[in-house]
Phi, psi and omega in degrees: 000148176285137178319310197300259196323322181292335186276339181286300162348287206282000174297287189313305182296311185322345219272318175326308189284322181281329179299318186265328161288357188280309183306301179283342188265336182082052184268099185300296192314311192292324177304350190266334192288329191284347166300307157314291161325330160309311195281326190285327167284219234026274160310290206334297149335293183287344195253344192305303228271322221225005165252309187257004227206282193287344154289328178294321172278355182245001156293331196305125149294125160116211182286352207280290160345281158335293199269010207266321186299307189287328224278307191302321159328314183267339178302302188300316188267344186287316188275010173266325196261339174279324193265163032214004180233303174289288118330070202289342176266120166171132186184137174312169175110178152273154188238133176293318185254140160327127165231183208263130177338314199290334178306272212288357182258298180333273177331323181279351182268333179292307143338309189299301193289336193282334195271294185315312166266039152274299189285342175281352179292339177276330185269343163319286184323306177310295216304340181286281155201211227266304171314325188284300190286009152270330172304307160285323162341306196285295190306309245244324175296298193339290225260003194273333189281338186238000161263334156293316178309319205288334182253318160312287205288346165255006154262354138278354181284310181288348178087009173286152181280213172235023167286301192294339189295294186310283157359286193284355135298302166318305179294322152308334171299297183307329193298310184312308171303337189271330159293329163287309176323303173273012170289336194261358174247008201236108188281313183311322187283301194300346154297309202238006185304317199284345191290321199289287220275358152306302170300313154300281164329324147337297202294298185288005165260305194297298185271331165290304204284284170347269175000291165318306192281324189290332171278000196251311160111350210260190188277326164297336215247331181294337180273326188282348164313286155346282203301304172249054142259290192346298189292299184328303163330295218259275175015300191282261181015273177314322238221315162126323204209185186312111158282000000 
């Protein structure tokens, strides 16, 4: 793999350890910024997968093209069956109320798998080109800042001390990393990598984050949703071709 995507990868993991320490330091500020952020990926995400990401997986030559409707469909249910099945307590954000020890090692296993595909969506994206894997890079950094909070705070929430909360951040960084490694050495990932992490973007725009801002309701967070379709918008514009 080219250096430049694993660096972006590991750009991208950093954001889980700034997500989990925002929690544990108890940073108001910093959460209401990461709170933004939720919202602007959001747009971002949603406008990446259904402007710039899904005419490029159903364009794909050969078998990839055929199979691209179900890939994206299983990108979508894997990450449904990792936070709601394998997690049955889980919604972006900090979480308020006491749960039980098993929510947060649950949550963190769930967290885990949604984080590897996180890193093959970036290394999917390089292997296309250069624009798609900053796009997801972007879209994936966002959402990377309020998925550390969210598995810190219910593994404090669980009664974990704040060593394993920061922990359980790190590890999401290595799982994002491990996925990007490993999408460029598994020729089936580096083939079908960009349909599946459409469907993992999807998912995490449209059924985690939407939600998130529709419960909260306010005005800062619906412009900053809007602002980044907008960027997503001007990006591909500046860039030329498919972000």
């Amino acid at each position: 793999m080219a250096l430049s995507p694993l660096l972006f990868a590991l750009g991208a993991a950093a954001g889980n350890i700034v997500g989990a320490l925002a929690v544990v330091r108890q940073e108001r500020r910093s959460l209401a910024f990461i709170e933004t952020c939720l919202a602007f990926g959001a747009g971002f995400m949603l406008a990446l997968v259904l402007i710039g990401v899904l005419p490029v997986v159903f364009s794909s030559p050969g078998a990839a093209a055929g199979r691209a409707g179900f890939l994206v469909l299983l990108g979508y249910v894997l990450v449904h069956l990792a936070q709601h099945v394998i997690t049955p307590h889980f919604h972006f954000g900090v979480e308020t109320h006491q749960v039980g020890p098993e929510a947060g090692y649950s949550a963190l296993v769930g967290l885990t798998l949604h984080a590897f595909f996180d890193g093959v969506a970036i290394a999917s994206g390089f292997l296309v080109s250069w624009g798609l894997g900053i796009g997801f890079f972007l879209g994936v950094m966002l959402h990377k800042l309020p998925e550390g909070v969210t598995v810190s705070s219910i593994m404090l929430a669980s009664g974990q001390g704040r060593r394993r909360a920061v922990a359980s951040g790190v590890i999401l960084g290595v799982a994002t990393v491990i996925g990007a490694l490993v999408t460029e050495a598994v020729a089936s990932l580096a083939q079908y990598g960009l349909a599946l992490a459409a469907g993992v973007t999807l998912y995490v725009a449209a059924s985690n984050l939407v939600p998130e801002i529709q419960r909260g309701r306010l005005a800062r967070t619906t412009l900053a949703f809007l602002g980044g379709a907008v960027a997503l918008i001007l990006l591909r514009g500046l860039a030329g071709s498919g972000a």
